[in-house]
N, C-alpha and C positions, 0 to 999 in steps of 0.2 A: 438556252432557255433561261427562263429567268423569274425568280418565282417569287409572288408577289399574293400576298393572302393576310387575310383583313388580320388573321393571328399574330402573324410575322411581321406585321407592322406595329405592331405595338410595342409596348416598353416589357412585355413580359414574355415573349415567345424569342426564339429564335430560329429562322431558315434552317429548315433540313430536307434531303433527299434519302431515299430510304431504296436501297437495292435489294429485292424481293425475287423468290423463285416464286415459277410458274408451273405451269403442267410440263410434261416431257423434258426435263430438265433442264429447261430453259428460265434466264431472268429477264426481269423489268425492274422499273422505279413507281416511285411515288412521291411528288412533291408535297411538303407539309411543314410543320413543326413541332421542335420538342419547348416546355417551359422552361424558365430560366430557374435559378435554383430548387432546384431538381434535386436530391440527393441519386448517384447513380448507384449503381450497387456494382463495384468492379474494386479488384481489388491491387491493380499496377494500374502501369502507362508505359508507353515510350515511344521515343521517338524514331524518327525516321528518314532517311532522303536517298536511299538506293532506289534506282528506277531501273532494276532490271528487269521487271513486268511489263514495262509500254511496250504497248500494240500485242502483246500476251493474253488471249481470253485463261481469266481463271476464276476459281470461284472462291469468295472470302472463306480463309481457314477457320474462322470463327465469328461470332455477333459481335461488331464490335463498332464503334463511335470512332471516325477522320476525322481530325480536325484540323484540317491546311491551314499553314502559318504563312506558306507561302507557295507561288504556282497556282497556275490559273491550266485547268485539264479540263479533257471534253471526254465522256463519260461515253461509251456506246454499250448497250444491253444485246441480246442476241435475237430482238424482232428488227432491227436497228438503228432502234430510239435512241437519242442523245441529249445531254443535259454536261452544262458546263459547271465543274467546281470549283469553287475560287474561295479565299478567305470571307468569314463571313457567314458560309454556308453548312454546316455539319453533316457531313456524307454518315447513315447508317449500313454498314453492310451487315447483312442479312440473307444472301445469297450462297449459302454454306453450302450448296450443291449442285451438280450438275457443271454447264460450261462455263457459267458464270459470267462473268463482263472485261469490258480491255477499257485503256486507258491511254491518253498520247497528250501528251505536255504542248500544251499552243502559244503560251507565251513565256517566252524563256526559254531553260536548261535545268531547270529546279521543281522540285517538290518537296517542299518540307513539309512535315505531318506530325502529329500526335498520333497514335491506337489509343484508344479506352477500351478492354477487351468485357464484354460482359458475361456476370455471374451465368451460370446456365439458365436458371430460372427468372432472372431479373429483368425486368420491363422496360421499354426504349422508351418511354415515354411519348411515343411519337404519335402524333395526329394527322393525320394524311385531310388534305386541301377538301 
């Protein structure tokens, strides 16, 4: 999928997908965007590139901002939506419960990431399409 919104083209927004629970603890997504300086409210980071979850449904251990450095993954939710994340894109998870979502690497052997874990009460800034 490929996400494409009058925000996100512009010089002030940046592409995001926002992984969201649903009813019976199940997730989905939401394509959108968050604005570009943004102060977030978190207060670490770090980094990433163990890929012992692919093809693992789980559900993110906390709110927190992906942001792929590298790796290009296809996203499946548990209706069995899918959405490709590639650099570029800022993955929100938001999916703190329930089965959560899986994930499988389609180009390459790699996924390098950033986490931005956020404050509990802090706002994703996110704008859904």
């Amino acid at each position: 999928m490929n996400i494409s919104t009058d925000q996100a083209d512009t010089k002030n927004y940046l592409k995001a997908i926002k992984l969201i629970n649903i009813e019976n603890g199940k997730c989905d997504f939401e394509t959108g965007s968050i604005p570009i300086r943004q102060h977030i409210n978190a207060n670490y980071f770090f980094a990433q590139t163990d890929i012992l979850l692919q093809h693992s449904s789980h559900p993110a251990p906390r709110r927190q901002y992906v942001i792929t450095i590298k790796g290009r993954l296809k996203f499946t939710v548990t209706n069995g939506k899918t959405f490709i994340l590639e650099p570029g894109i800022v993955l929100i998870a938001a999916d703190t419960e329930g089965i959560g979502h899986n994930w499988e690497i389609v180009d390459g052997a790699e996924w390098e990431r950033i986490y931005i874990p956020l404050a509990d009460d802090a706002d994703d800034y996110f704008s859904a399409d």
